[in-house]
BALOBA-1460 file (C-alpha; in Angstrom, 3 decimals):
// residues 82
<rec num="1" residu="x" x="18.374" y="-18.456" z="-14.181"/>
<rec num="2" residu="x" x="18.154" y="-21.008" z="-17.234"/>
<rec num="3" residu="x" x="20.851" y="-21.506" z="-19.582"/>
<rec num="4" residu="x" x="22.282" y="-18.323" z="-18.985"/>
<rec num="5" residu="x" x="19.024" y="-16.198" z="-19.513"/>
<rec num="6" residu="x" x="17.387" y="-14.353" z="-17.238"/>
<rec num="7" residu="x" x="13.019" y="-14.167" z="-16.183"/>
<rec num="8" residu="x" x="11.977" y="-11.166" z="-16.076"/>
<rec num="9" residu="x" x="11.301" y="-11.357" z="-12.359"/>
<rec num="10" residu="x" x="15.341" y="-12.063" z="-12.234"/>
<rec num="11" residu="x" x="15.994" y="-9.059" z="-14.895"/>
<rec num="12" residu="x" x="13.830" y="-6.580" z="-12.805"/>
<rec num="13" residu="x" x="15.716" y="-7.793" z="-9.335"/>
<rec num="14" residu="x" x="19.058" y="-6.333" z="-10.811"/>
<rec num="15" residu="x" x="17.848" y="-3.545" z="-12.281"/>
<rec num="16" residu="x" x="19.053" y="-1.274" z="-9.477"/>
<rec num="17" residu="x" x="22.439" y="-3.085" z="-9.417"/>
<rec num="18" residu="x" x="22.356" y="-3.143" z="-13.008"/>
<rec num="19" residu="x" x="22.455" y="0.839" z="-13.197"/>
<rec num="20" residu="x" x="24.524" y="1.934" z="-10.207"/>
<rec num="21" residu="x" x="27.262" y="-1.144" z="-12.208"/>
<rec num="22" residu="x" x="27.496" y="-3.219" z="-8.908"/>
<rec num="23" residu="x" x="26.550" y="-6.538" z="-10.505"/>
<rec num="24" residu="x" x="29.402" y="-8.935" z="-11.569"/>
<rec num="25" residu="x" x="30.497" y="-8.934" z="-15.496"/>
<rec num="26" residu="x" x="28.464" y="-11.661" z="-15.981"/>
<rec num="27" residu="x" x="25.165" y="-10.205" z="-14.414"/>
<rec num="28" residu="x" x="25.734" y="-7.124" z="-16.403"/>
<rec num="29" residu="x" x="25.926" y="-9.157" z="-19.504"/>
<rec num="30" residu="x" x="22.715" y="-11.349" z="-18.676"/>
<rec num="31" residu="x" x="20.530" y="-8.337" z="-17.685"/>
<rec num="32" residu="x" x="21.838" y="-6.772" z="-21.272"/>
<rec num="33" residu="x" x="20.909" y="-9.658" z="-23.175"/>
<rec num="34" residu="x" x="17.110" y="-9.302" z="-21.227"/>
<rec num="35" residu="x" x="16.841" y="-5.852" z="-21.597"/>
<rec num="36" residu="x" x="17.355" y="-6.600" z="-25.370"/>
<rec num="37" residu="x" x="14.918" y="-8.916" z="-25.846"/>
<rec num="38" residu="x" x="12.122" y="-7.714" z="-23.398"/>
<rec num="39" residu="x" x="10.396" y="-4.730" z="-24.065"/>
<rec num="40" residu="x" x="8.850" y="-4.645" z="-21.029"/>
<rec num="41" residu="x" x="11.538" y="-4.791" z="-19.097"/>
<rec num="42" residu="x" x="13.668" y="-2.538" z="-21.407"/>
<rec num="43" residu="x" x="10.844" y="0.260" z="-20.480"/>
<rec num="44" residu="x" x="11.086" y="-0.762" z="-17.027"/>
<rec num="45" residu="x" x="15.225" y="0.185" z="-17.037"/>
<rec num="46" residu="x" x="14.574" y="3.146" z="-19.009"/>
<rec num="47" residu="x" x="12.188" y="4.550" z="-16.688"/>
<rec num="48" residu="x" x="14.569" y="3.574" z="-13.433"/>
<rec num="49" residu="x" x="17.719" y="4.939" z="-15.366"/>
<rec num="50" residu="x" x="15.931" y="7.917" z="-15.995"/>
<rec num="51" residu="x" x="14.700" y="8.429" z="-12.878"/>
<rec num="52" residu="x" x="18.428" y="7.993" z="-10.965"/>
<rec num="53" residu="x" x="19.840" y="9.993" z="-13.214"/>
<rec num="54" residu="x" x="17.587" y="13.177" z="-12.513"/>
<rec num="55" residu="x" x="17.907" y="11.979" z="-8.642"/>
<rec num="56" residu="x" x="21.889" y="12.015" z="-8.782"/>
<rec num="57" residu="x" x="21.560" y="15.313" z="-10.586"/>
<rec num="58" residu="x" x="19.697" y="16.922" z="-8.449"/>
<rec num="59" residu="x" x="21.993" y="15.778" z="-5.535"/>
<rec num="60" residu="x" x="24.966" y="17.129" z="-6.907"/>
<rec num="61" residu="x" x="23.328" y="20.605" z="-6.885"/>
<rec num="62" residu="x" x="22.515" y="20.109" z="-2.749"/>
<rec num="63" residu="x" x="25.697" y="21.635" z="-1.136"/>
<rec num="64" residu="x" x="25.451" y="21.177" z="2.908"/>
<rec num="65" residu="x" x="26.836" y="24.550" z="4.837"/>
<rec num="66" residu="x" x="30.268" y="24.463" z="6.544"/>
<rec num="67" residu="x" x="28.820" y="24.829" z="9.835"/>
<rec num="68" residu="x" x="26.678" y="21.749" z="9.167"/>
<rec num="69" residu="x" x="29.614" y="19.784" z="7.945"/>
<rec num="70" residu="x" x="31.865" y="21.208" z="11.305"/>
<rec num="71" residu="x" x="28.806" y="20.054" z="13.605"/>
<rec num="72" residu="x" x="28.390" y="16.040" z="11.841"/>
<rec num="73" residu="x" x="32.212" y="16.186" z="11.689"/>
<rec num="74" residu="x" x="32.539" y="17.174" z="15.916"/>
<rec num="75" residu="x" x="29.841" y="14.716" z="16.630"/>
<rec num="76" residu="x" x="31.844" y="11.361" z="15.211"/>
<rec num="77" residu="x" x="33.018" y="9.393" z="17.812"/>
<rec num="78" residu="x" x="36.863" y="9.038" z="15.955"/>
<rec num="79" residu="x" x="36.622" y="12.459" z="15.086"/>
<rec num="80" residu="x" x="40.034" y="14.359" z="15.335"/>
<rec num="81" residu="x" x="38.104" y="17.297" z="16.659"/>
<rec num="82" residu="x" x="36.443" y="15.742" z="20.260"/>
């Protein structure tokens, strides 16, 4: 990282971090300014932010049975139940 910029090799290393918001303030703001500037890398975030977000959708939807949640819960070694 030069002068508070980011490569794109740096940019693309935090993109994960960058869209789950797990990078500090300043990484956030860094990876902003790239994605700005960089076109490549601005498609690259689009397509990775698009992708998660039809991922977490899709997970939200997935609802586990009781019994299945009973049986992982009974199978936990501090588990209240055993």
């Amino acid at each position: 990282m030069l002068l508070g910029f980011l490569s794109c090799k740096e940019a693309i290393a935090r993109l994960d971090d960058y869209i789950d918001r797990e990078l500090s303030p300043r990484e956030m703001i860094l990876v902003a300014r790239h994605l700005k500037i960089c076109a490549h890398c601005a498609r690259e975030f689009a397509f990775e932010a698009e992708l998660v977000a039809g991922l977490r959708a899709k997970i939200q939807r997935i609802e586990a049975p009781p019994e299945l949640l009973q049986k992982i819960r009974a199978s936990l070694p501090d588990s209240p139940e055993n």
